[in-house]
C-alpha positions in Angstrom: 6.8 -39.2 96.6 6.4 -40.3 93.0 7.2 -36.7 91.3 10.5 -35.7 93.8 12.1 -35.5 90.8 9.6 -33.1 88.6 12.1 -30.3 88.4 15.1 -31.9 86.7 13.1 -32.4 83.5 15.2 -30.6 81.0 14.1 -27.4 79.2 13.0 -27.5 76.0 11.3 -25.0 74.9 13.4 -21.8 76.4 14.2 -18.8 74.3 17.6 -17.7 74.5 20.0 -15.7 71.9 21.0 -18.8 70.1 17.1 -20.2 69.1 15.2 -16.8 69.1 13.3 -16.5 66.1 14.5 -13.8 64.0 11.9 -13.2 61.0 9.9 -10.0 61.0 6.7 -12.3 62.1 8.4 -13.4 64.9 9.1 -9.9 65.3 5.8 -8.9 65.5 4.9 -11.8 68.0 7.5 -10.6 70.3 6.5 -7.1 70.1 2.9 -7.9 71.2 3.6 -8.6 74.8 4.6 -4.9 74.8 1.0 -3.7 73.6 -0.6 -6.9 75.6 0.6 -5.3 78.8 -0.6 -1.8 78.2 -4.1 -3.0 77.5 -4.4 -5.3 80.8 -4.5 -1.8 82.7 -4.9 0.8 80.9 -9.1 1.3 81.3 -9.6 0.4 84.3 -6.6 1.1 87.1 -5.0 3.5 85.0 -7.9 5.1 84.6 -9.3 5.1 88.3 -5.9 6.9 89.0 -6.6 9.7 86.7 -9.8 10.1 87.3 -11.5 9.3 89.9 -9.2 11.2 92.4 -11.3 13.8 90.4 -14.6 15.3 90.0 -15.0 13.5 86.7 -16.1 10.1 87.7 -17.2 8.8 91.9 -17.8 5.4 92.4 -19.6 5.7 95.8 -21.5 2.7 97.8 -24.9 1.4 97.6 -25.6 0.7 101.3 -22.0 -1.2 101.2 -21.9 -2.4 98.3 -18.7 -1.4 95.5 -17.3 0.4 98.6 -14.5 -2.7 97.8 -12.2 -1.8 100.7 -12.6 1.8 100.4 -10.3 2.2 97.8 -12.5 4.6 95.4 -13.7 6.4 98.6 -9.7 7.0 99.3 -9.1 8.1 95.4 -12.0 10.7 95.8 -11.3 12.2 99.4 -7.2 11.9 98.6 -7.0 10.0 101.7 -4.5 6.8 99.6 -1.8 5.3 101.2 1.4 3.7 99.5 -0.4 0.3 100.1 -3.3 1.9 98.0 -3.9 -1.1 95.4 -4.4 0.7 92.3 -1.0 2.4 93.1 0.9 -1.1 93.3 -0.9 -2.2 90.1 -0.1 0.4 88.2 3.7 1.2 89.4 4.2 -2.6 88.7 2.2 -2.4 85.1 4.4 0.5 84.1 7.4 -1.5 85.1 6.6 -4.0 83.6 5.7 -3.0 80.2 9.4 -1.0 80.4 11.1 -4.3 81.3 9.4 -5.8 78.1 10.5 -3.2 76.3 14.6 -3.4 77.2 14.2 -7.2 76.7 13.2 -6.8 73.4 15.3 -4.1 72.4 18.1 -6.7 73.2 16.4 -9.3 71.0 15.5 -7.3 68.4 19.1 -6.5 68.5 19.9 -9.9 66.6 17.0 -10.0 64.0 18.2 -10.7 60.6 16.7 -6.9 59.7 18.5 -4.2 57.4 19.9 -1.1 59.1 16.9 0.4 58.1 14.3 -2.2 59.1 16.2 -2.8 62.7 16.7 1.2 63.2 12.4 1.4 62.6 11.7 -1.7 65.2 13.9 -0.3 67.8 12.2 3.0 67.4 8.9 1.3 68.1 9.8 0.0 71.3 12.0 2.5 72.7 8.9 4.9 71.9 6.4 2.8 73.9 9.1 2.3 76.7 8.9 6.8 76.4 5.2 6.2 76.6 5.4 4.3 79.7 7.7 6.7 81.3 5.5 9.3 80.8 2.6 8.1 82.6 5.0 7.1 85.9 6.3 10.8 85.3 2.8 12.0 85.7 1.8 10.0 88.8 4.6 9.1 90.7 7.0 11.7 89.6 10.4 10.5 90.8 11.2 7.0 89.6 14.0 5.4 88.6 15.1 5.0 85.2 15.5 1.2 83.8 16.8 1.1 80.8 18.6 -2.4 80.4 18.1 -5.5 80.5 18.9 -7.6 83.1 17.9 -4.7 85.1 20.8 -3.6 87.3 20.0 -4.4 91.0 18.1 -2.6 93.0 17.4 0.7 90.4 17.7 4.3 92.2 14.7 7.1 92.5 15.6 10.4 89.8 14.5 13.6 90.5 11.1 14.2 88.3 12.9 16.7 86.2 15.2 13.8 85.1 12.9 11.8 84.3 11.0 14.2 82.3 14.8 14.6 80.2 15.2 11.4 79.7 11.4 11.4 78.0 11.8 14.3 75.9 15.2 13.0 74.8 14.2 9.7 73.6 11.4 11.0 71.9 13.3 13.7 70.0 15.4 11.0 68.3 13.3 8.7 67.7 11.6 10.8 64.9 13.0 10.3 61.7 12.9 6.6 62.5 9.3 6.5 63.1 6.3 6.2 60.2 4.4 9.2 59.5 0.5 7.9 59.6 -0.8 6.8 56.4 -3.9 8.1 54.1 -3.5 4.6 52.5 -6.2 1.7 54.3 -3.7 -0.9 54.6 -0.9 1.1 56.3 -3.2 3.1 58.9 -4.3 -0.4 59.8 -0.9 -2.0 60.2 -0.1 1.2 62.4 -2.3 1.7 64.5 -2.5 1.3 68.0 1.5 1.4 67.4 4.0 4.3 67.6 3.7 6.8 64.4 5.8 10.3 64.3 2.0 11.6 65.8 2.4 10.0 69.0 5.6 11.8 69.3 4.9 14.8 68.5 1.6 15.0 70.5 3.3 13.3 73.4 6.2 15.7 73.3 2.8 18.8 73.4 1.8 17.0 76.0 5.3 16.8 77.9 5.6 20.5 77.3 2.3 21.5 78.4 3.2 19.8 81.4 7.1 21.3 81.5 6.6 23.2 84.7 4.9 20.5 86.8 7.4 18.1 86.1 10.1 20.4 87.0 11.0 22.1 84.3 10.9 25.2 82.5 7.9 26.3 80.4 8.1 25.3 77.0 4.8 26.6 75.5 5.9 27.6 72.1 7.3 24.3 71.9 3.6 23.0 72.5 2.5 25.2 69.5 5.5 23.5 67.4 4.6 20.2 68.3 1.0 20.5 67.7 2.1 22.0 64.0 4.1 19.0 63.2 0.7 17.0 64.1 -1.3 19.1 62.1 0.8 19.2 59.1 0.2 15.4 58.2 -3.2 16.1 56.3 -4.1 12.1 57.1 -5.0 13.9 60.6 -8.2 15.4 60.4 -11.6 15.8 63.2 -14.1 13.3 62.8 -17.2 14.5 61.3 -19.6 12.9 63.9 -17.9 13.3 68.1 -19.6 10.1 68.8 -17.9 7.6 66.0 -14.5 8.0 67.8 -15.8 5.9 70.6 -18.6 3.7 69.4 -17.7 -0.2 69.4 -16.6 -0.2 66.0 -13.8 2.3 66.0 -10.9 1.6 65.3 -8.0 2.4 62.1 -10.9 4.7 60.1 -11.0 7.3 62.3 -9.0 10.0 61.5 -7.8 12.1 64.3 -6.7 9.3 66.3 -3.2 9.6 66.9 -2.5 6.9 69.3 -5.4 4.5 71.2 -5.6 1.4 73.3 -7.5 -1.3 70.9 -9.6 -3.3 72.7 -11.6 -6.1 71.6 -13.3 -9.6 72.6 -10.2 -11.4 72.8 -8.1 -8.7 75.1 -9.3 -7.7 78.7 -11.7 -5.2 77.8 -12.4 -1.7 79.1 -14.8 -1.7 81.6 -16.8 1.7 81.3 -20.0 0.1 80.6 -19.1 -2.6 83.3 -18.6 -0.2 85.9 -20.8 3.2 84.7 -23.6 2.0 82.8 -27.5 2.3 84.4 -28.6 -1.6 85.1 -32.1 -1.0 84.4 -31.4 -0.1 81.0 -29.7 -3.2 80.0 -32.4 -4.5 77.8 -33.3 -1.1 76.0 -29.8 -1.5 74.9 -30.1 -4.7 73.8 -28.4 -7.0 76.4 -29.3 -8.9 79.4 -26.6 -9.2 81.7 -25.3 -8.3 85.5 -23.9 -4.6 85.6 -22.4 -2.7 88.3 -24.7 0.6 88.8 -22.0 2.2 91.0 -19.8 4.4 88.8 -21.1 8.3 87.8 -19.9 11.8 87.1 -20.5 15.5 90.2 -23.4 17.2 89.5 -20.6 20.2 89.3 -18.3 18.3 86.5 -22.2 17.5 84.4 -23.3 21.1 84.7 -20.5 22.0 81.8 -22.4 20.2 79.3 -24.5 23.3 78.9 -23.6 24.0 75.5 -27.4 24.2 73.1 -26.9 21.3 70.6 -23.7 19.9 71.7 -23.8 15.9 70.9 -21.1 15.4 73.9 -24.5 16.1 76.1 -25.7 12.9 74.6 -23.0 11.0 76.3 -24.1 11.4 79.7 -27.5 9.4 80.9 -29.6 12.2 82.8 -33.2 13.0 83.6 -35.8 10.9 82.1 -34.8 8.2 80.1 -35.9 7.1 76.7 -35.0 4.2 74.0 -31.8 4.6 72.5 -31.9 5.0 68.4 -28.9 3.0 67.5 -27.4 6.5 66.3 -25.8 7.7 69.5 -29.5 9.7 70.0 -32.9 8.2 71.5 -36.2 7.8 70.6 -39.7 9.1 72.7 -39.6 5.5 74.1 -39.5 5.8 77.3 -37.2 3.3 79.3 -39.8 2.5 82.8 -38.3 0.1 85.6 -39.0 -3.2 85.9 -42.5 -4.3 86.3 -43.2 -0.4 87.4 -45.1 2.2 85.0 -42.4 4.6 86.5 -40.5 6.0 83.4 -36.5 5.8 84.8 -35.3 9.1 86.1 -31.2 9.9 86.8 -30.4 12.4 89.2 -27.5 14.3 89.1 -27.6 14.9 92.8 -25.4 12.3 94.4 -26.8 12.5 98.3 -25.2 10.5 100.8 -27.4 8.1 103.4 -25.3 8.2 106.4 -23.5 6.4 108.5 -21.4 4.4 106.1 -19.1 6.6 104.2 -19.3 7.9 100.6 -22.6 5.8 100.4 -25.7 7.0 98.4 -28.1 3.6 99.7 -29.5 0.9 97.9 -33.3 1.8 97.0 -34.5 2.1 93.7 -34.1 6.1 94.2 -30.9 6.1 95.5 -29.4 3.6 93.0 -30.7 6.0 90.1 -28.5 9.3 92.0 -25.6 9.7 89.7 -25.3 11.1 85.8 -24.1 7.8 83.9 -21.5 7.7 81.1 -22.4 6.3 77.5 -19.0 7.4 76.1 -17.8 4.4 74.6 -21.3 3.1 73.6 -22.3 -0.1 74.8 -22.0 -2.7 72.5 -24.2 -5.5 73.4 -22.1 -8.3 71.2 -19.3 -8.3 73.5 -20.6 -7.3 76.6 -23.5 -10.1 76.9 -20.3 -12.3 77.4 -18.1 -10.9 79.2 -19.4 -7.8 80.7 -16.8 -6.0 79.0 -16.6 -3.0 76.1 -14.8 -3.6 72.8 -14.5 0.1 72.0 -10.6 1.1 71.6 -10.0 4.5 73.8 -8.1 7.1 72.6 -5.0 8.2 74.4 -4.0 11.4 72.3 -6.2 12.4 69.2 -6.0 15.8 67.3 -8.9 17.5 69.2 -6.9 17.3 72.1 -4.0 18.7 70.5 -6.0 21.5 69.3 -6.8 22.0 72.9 -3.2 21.9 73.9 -2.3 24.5 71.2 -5.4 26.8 72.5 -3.9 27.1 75.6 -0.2 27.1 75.3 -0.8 30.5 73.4 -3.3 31.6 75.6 0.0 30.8 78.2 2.3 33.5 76.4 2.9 31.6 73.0 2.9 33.1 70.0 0.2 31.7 67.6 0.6 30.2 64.0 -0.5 29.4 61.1 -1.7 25.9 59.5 -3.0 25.8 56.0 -3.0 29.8 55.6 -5.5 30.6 58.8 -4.0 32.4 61.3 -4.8 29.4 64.5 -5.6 31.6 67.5 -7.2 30.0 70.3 -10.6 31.2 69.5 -10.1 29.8 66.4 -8.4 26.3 67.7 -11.6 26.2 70.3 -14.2 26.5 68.0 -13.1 24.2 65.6 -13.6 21.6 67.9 -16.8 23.0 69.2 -17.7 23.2 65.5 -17.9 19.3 64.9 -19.4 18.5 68.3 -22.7 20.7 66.9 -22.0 23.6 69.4 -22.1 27.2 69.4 -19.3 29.2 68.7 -17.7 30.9 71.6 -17.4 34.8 71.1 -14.4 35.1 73.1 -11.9 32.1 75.4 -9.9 32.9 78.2 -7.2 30.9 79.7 -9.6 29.4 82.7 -12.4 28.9 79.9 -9.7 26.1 78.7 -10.5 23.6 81.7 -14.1 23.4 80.4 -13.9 23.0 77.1 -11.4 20.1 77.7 -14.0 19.0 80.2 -16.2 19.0 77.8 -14.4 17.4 74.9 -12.1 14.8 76.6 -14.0 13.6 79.7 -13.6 10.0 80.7 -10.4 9.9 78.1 -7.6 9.9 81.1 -6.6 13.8 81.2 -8.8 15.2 83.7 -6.4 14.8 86.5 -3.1 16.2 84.4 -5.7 18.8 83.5 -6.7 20.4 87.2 -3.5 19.6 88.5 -1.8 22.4 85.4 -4.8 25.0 86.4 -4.0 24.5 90.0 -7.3 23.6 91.2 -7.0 19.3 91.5 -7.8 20.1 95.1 -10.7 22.1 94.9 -13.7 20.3 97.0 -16.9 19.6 95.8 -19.0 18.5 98.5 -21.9 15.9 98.9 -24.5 16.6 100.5 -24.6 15.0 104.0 -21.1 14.5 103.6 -19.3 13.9 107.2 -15.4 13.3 104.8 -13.7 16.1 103.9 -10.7 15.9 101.1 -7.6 16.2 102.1 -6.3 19.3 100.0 -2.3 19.2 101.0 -0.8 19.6 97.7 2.1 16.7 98.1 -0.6 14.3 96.7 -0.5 15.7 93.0 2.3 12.6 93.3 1.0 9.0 94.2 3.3 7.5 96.7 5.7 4.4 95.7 4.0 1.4 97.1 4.9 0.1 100.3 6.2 -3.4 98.8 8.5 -1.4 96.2 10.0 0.0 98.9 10.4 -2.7 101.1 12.3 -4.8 98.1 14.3 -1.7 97.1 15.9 0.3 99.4 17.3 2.8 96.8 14.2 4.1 96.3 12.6 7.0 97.8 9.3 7.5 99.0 7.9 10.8 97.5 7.6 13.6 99.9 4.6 14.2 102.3 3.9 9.9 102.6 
């Protein structure tokens, strides 16, 4: 009975408006529990979400195992509930990163900045509170919009289409107060990872691209304007080599990054290598540590990679495998499993081992079924500690916005001109083809536009957005020996608000069909 009176100790070390620090370090300080947030989620539920409620990426069972309460099995068949976890995590991860952002807003509100200097810091948060918005606006649709702080009680659900206003309007005046990326070292490194005048303008592509999913009218010139103002900043440029925008050590030097999530040994890595890597090749890779071996791509989404020469082949793990070169290509090595002479093999074919559902087995065969991912290369520094990649991933970079350009004018829009060449979409897609090491398409079509984003942008969070716009996110692709069918009803292009939300707030809606 000794501590009955713990809780009257007085508070000494609470922030409130009359001790907040208000230099521009303790700016900064602040500011990173904005960032800090979007990288705790970002890779891995986020992701999932996206992704594998595609045919990008299955994480089936191995005789039980990484079946993890079903949850991947549900993302892949479209069978989630509102109690769905990665749906809670993520509602409450976007919410929270927005609450973040109207707290600071109100603090940053009393820094001893210029006009100026207070109008560019409030501009930085209110775009990453946009940011957050979209991605609610892309999975859950109608949400309500918080934007002060103390939040009023119990916040009502908007319409999408409100939602999607409210984004574009915030954006749209937020860029003259924004920083234009930098050609200069110092400056690209103090931005990045942080809100430029590119993120806007791709975002606002992005949000157009998007206009009549979210409930609003097309806007595809307004993709082709966007993508100009991107384009027009010379400090944005493609990457000579595809692989250096994801090896371990990107980061501020590559140049068509227009936003990314950094991620190092000090934040909660992403988990690609974690979760999609081959365990038996641990040690050709240079690291000895305990891997999942669950997470692959369809045979149908590998079979794009098709292309002769194309180094975004090389990011896949298929067929016979060899010792890497440290170059992002492999040697005539060959990799063979443990105390075997058997060279490793990856099949592509994921076949299922009844009973237990969406589960391939455990063998040695079995466990090698699946295409893995060597995207975002594994870098064994990092991950012999903490199973865990330091590579940053991309969120919007200037291939993509290529892409988006490509096909808003394949859509009806008129095409332009950057830099005195007349961009059609032939032109946009081959460019990006170009510095992959792939042959030039003779001719593109508006459904040849879902592959060659396939191609360039898989595992980068878009696939999802992507078949959802074409209007084929609930095509099936069956496994063999597959007893599940997807469910194919068309309300689930929206997650549903999680049960607990609801239960907590009763002026919110549950989104139709749930």
């Amino acid at each position: 009975m000794g501590c009955k009176n713990v809780l009257d100790v007085p508070v000494e070390s609470q922030f409130v408006a009359a001790n907040f620090p208000t230099t521009l370090s303790d700016y900064n300080a602040s500011v990173g529990a904005i960032y800090s947030n979007l990288s705790s989620q970002y890779a891995v539920p986020y992701w999932r979400m996206q992704t594998l409620a595609t045919d990008e990426a299955i994480l089936p069972a191995r005789d039980g195992n990484f079946d993890d309460g079903g949850q991947y099995r549900q993302l892949h068949y479209h069978t989630w509930t509102p109690d769905h976890p990665n749906v809670l995590t993520i509602w409450q991860w976007a919410y929270g990163g927005i609450t973040t952002c109207n707290r600071l807003l109100n603090v940053t509100n009393t820094f001893n900045f210029t006009a100026a200097e207070k109008d560019a810091r409030l501009a930085e948060i209110r775009a990453m509170r946009a940011l957050y918005y979209f991605f609610l606006l892309d999975l859950y649709g109608n949400v309500p919009l918080v934007t002060e702080y103390p939040t009023a009680p119990l916040p009502a659900t908007q319409p999408r289409a409100k939602v999607y206003e409210f984004i574009e309007s915030e954006l749209k005046s937020l860029t003259p107060k924004l920083p234009a990326k930098s050609g200069a070292s110092a400056s690209n490194t103090q931005q990045y990872g942080r809100p430029t005048k590119g993120l806007v303008y791709a975002l606002l592509a992005k949000l157009y691209l998007n206009a009549e999913v979210y409930g609003a009218p097309a806007r595809y010139p307004d993709v082709v304007r966007m993508a100009d103002s991107v384009q027009a900043n010379a400090n944005y440029a493609l990457d000579a080599r595809y692989r250096d925008i994801f090896l371990p050590n990107n980061g501020p030097q590559i140049r068509e990054t227009v936003f990314a999530v950094p991620y190092d040994q000090q934040i909660p890595g992403n988990q690609f290598t974690r979760f999609g890597f081959f365990y038996y090749l641990t040690q050709a890779y240079g690291f000895n540590v305990g891997l999942s071996i669950a997470m692959s791509t369809t045979p149908e989404f590998y079979a794009r990679f098709n292309l002769p020469g194309d180094a975004r082949t090389k990011t896949w793990l298929s067929g016979p495998q060899f010792v890497p070169d440290g170059n992002g290509g492999f040697t005539t090595t060959p990799v063979y499993y443990p105390n075997t002479t058997d060279q490793i093999v990856i099949n592509p074919v994921l076949t299922l081992v009844p009973p237990k559902p969406m589960d391939v087995g455990n063998t040695l065969a079995t466990q090698s079924e699946g295409v893995r991912s060597i995207k975002f290369y594994p870098d064994p520094a990092i991950i012999q500690a903490t199973r865990l990649n330091g590579n940053d991933v991309p969120v919007l970079r200037l291939a993509d916005v290529l892409l988006m350009k490509a096909e808003a004018i394949l859509r009806g829009a008129p095409a332009t001109a950057s830099n005195g060449e007349m961009q059609t979409p032939l032109v946009l897609v081959n460019k990006v083809r170009a510095r992959a090491g792939a042959p030039a398409a003779a001719s593109i079509a508006l459904g040849g536009m879902l592959d060659e984003r396939a191609r360039e942008l898989s595992w980068e969070g878009w696939r999802r957005n992507d078949l959802i716009r074409f209007g084929q996110f609930e095509t099936e692709y069956p496994l063999p020996n597959d007893a599940l069918k997807m469910d194919k009803s068309t309300f689930r292009r929206l997650y549903p608000v999680p049960t607990i939300e609801l239960r907590l707030n009763t002026n919110l809606q549950q989104n139709p069909g749930y």
